[in-house]
N, C-alpha and C positions, 0 to 999 in steps of 0.2 A: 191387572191388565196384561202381562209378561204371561198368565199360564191361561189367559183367553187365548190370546193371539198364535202360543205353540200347541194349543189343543189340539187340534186336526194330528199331529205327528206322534207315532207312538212313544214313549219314554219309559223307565223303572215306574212311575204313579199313574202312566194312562196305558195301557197296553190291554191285547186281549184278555190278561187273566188279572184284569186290576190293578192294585197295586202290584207290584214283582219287584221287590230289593232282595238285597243282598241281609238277613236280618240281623246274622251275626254279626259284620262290620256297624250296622245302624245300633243295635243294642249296647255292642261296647261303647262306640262314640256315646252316643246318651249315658248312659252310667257312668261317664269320663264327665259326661255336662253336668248332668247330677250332683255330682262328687263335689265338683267345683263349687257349682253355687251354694251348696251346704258350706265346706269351705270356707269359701269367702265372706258369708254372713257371716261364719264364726269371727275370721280372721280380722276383717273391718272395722265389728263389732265398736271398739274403743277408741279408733283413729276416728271414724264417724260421727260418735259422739260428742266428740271434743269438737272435731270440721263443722260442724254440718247442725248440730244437735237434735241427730238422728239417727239410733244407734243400726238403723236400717238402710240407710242414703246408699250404703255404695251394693247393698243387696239389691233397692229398685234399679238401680243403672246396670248391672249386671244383667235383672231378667230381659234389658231391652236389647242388653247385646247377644242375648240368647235367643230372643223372638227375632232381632235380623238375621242374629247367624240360621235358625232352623229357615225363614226365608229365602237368604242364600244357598244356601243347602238344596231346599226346592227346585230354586230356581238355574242353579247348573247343573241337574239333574234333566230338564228336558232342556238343554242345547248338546244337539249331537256332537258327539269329539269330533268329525271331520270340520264342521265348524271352527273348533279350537285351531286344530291344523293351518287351515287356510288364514286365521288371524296371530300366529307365532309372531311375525314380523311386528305387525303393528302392537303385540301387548310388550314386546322387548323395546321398541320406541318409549312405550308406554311407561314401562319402569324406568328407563333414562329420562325421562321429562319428570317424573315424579322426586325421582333421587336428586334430581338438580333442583327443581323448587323448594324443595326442603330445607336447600342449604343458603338461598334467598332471603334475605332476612326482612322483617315485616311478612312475610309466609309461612315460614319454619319457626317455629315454637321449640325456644329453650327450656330443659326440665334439667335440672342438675350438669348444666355445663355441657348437653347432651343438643347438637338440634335434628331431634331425629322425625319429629311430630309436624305436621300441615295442622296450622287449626282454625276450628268453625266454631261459631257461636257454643253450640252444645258437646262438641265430641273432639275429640284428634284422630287424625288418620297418620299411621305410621305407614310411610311409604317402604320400608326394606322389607314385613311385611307380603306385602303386594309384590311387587320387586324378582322375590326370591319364587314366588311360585307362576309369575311369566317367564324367570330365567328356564325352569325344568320345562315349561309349554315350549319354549323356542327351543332348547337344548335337542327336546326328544322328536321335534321335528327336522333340526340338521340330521341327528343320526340316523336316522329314517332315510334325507335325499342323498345323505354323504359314507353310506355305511359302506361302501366299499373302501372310500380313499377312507375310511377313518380306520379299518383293520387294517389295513395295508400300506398305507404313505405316513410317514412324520407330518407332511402339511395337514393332511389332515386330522392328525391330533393336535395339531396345536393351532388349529382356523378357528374354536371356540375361546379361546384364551385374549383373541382380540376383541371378542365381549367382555368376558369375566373380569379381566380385569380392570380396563375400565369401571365397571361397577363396580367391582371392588373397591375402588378408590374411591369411588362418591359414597361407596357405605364407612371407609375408614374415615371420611372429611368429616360424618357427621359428630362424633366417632361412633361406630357401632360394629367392636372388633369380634363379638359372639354373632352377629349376623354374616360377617364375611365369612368365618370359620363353617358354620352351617349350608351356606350357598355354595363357596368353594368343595366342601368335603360331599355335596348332594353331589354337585356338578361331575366332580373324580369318580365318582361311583355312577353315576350314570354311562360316563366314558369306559368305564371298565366294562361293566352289561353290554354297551355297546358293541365290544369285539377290540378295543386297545390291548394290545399283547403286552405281556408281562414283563419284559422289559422297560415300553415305552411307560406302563404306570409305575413300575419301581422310580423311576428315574422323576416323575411329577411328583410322588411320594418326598423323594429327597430333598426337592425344588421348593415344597411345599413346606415343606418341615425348616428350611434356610430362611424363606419369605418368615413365617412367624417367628423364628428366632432374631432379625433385623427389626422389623418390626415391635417385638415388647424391647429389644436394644435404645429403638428410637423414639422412644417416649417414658419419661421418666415413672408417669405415674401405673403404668402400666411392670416396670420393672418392680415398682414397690407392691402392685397385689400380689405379685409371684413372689417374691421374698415376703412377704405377708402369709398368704398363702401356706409356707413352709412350717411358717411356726408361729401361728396367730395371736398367742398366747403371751407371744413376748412385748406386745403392745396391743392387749386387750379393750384396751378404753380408747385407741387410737387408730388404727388402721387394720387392727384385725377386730373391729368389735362386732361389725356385722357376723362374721365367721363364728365366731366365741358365743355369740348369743344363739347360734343358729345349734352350735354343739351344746348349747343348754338344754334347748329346746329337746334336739334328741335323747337326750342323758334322760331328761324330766320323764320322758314318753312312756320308755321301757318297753316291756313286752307288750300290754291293752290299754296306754296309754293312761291321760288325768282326766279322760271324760270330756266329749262333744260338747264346746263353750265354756272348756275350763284353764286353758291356755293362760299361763300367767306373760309368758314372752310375748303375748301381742298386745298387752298395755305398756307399749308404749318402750320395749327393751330392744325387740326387734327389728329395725328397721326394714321397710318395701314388707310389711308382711304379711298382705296380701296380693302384692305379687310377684315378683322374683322369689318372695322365701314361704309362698305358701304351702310348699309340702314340708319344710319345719314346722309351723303348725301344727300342720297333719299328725305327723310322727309323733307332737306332743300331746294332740289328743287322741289319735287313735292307736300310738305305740308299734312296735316293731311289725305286729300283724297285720294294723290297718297300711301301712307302708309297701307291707309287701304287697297285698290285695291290690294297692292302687300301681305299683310297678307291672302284677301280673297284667293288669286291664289293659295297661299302656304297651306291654310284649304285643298283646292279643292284636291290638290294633295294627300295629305295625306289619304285624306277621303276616295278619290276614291284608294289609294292605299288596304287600311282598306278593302273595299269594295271585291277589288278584292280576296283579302287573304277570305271571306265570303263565293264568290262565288266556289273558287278552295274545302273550305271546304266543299259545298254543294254536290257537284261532288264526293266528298269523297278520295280529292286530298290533302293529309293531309301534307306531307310534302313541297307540294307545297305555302299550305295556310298558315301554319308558317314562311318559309321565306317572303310572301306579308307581313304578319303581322311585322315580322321581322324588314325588310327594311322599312316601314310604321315608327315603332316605331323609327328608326334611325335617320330618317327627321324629325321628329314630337321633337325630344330632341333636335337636333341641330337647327332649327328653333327658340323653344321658348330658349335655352340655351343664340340664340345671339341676338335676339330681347330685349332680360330679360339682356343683357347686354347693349345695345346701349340707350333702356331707361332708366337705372338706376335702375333697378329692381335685379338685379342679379351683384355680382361683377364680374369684367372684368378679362376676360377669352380669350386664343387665340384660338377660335374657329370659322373655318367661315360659314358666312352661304349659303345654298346649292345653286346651280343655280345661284345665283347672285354673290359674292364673285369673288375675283382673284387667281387663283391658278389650277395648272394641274391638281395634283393629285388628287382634292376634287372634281373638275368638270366630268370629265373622269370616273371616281367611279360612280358620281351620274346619268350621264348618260346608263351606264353600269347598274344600277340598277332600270332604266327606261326598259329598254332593255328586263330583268330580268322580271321584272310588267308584261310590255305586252305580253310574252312568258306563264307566267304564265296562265294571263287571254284567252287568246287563245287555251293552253290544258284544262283549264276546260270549256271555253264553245265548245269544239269539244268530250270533255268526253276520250283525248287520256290520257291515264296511269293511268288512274280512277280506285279503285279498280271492279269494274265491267267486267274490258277489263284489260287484263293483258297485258300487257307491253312486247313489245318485238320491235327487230332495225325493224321489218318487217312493222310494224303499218307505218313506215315513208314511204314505199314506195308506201301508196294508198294515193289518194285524197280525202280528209274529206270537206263534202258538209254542213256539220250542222252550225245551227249559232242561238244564244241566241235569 
């Protein structure tokens, strides 16, 4: 119904010359999807069986969250970014009404002492999620109407921070302290592209860096994964077991790994692992090269997402190219956030990571922000809503012949 109704409007899937993506960015995401759902058949494999008595159960649920996310994906692909524009406001409402029902109880669905989840009959929906990629839509539409006071006044650097943190706070309530870290750290890196001078980010840098040290201070159990963290070893069976079994898994791996479905760490030694520890897994079956193959994918995406935020700035499509930038920076923290956990670099953290990982809400999103990329890259290499050409619903109804 949604791609009757925007038919009439050119898009990347309806345009004079056909389809017209971006194919590189679409390529790597799929091969990131790909990966995944091999993956997580592997990885489920034994949880499944024992759950469910079916050693395929969390394979079907995954292909459904693959068939919404490629729908999402679709379908934010023809709503014009000025569209996005004009609704900054109401999707930042949006995330605050999500983030507070969440923490409603009889709404918010507890998983390990965790209430991060809204749940329906069949699915959960994690709101921070959702949340974190309305913050970058609102973010890149102040820096857009505020970009003078934001290079040049304090108040202006610091007018976003009476959102943020706010939010913040309702993503620590739930607790969800690797979401705050990733929205916070998109946010700081959006404000720097912005035009924040080196000074005022030094000094948020500092700000920032005090806030997390208070914070793991002010919760005990967060003190003990960092001292955990340190030396996992010294309470292996107890508070660093996750960690220990995850450096097995790597050990096991080696250089070409034990063979696709030959994981002995996902019966049942692993925990989450399929999804916070599914690139241990990985690593276990596919060994130091498949590891690295899946990091290069994950560079590539990022890069070219980077890229595209370059190019929409080029164009002089500015609110376009802070959201690429944006969503760029959102992968790029969730990535190294859970690789930096799976090798032992970073204390363990429930955060999964993008495209590969199990779970609706994170897939769906990340799809959807795929969708988003190539929309983007599409009006700046056509120059629609460019400041040159001013913007109006009428641009949709010619066929744009240009191409990079």
């Amino acid at each position: 119904m949604i791609f009757g109704i925007l038919k009439p409007y050119p898009s990347p899937l309806i345009s004079g010359r056909g389809i017209d993506l971006d194919f590189a960015l679409l390529a790597g995401c799929l091969a990131l999807l790909g990966l995944g759902l091999v993956m997580i058949t592997s990885a489920s494999s034994e949880v499944a069986a024992v759950q469910s008595g079916n050693p395929l159960y969390h394979m079907y649920r995954h292909l459904v969250y693959v068939f919404l996310g490629l729908v999402a994906c679709g379908a934010t692909m023809m709503v014009p970014i000025a569209t996005w524009q004009r609704m900054g406001f109401m999707m930042l409402l949006g995330a605050f009404g999500l983030l507070v029902l969440v923490l409603v109880p009889g709404i918010g669905r507890e998983v390990n002492g965790s209430m991060r989840w809204i749940g329906f009959s069949f699915f959960n929906v994690q709101p921070s999620e959702i949340a974190k990629v309305f913050v970058v839509i609102y973010l890149a539409g102040y820096l857009v109407r505020r970009q003078t006071e934001v290079r040049e006044s304090w108040m202006g650097f610091f007018k976003p921070f009476i959102v943020l943190l706010p939010m913040a706070g309702l993503l620590l309530m739930e607790p969800d302290f690797g979401a705050t870290v990733v929205m916070m750290g998109a946010a700081a890196a959006m404000l720097f592209l912005g035009g924040v001078g080196l000074f005022r980010f030094s000094l948020m840098v500092v700000l920032a860096v005090v806030a997390v040290f208070v914070l793991v201070q002010a919760q005990p159990y967060r003190m003990a994964r960092l001292i955990t963290f340190t030396d996992p070893w010294s309470d292996q069976f107890g508070s660093g077991y996750q960690l220990t079994q995850a450096l097995i898994a790597f050990g096991r791996g080696e250089w070409l790994g034990v063979g696709l479905g030959n994981s002995v760490q996902k019966q049942f030694y692993l925990p989450e692992a399929h999804t916070d520890f599914v690139f241990s897994v990985l690593a276990e079956e596919l060994g130091v090269v498949g590891s690295l193959v899946t990091i290069a994918l994950f560079v590539f995406v990022t890069v070219r997402a980077l890229y595209i935020g370059l190019w929409a700035e080029k164009a002089k499509q500015f609110f376009a190219a802070y959201i690429a930038f944006g969503l760029a920076f959102l992968w790029i923290g969730q990535f190294l956030i859970n690789i930096g956990v799976n090798v032992g670099l970073l204390p363990t953290k429930g955060l999964t990571l993008p495209f590969l990982s199990y779970g609706g809400s994170s897939l769906v999103i990340c799809c959807a922000c795929v969708g988003l990329l190539l929309r983007i890259e599409w009006e700046s290499r056509t120059h629609l809503g460019s400041e040159e050409h001013e913007f109006s619903e009428s641009d949709f109804a010619e066929e744009l012949n240009h191409g990079r």
